[in-house]
C-alpha positions in Angstrom: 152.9 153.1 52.8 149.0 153.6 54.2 149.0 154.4 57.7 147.7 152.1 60.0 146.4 153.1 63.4 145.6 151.0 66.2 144.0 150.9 70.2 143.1 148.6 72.4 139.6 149.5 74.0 137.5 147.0 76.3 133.9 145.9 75.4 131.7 145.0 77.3 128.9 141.5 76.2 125.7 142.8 76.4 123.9 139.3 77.7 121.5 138.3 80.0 124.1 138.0 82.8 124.2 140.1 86.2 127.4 141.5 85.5 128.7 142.4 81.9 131.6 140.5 80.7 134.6 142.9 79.8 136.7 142.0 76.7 139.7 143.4 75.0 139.4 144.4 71.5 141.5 146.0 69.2 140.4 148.9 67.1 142.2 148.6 63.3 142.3 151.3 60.7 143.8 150.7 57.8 143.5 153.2 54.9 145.2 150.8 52.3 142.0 147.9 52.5 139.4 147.7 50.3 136.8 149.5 52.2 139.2 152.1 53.6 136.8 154.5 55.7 136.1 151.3 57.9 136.8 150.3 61.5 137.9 146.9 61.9 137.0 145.5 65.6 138.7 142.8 66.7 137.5 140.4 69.5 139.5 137.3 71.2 139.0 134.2 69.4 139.3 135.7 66.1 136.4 137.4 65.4 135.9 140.6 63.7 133.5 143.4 62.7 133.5 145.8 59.8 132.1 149.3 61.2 132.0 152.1 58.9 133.9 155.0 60.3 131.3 157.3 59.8 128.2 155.5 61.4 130.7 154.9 64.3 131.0 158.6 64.6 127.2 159.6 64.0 126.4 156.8 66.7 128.2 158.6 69.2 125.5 161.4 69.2 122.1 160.0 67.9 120.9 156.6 67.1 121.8 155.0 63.8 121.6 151.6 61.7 122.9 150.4 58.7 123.4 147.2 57.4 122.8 144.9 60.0 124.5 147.8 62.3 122.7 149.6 65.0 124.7 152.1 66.8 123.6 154.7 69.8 124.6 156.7 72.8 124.3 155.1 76.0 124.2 157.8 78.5 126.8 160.8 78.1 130.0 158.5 78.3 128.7 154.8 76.8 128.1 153.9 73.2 125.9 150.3 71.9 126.8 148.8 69.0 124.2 146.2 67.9 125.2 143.5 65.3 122.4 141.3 63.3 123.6 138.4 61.1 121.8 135.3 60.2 122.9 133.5 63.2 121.5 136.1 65.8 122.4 139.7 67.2 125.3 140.4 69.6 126.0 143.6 71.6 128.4 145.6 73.2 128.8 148.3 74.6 132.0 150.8 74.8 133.1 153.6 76.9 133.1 156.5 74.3 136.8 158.3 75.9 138.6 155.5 73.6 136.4 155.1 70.5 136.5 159.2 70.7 140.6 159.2 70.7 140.6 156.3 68.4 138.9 158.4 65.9 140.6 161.6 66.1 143.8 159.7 65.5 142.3 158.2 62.2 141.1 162.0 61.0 145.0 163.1 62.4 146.7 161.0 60.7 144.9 160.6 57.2 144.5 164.6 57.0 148.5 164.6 57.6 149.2 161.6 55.5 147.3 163.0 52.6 148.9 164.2 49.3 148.0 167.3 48.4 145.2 167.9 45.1 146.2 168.9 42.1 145.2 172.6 41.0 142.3 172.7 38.4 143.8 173.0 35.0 
């Protein structure tokens, strides 16, 4: 059985509003899919995004982009994740303290939930 490990984290909409709407989100990984070193972010209403673990983890401490991705530090405690598609670009932004934890759980628990390699022959 594949661990999976999730959190609940709050987003916030990046839009041209005053105040930033916050929204829960749940953070899904889930070594046993078919892209296994990927975040799964999960938004009300259904929607989801595919974030590779370590662009999430690179984008905490300098600017990055991949695939339609663009992920960077906001500040010392925020982190922006950009998202282009063909209908448009969304963002949000996270408080890094959750994503941080989130992702030392993933390393935790795959490094103790690994079988060990076979010796070289």
């Amino acid at each position: 059985m594949s661990p999976v490990i999730k959190e609940h984290a709050r987003a916030r909409l990046v839009t041209d509003a005053r105040d930033l709407p916050v929204v829960p989100v749940e953070l899904r990984y889930d070594t046993a899919t078919a892209t296994p070193d990927t975040i799964q972010v999960a938004f009300p209403g259904g929607e989801q995004w595919a974030v590779p673990r370590d662009l999430l983890e690179r984008g905490l401490r300098a600017p990055v982009e991949q695939d339609g991705l663009r992920i960077w530090p906001c500040g010392r405690v925020q982190l922006v994740v950009e998202r282009h598609t063909a209908d448009g670009v969304e963002v949000v932004q996270f408080d890094c303290a959750p994503l941080i934890r989130f992702l030392r759980r993933t390393h935790s628990r795959t490094m103790t939930g690994a079988k060990p390699e076979a010796a070289p022959a």
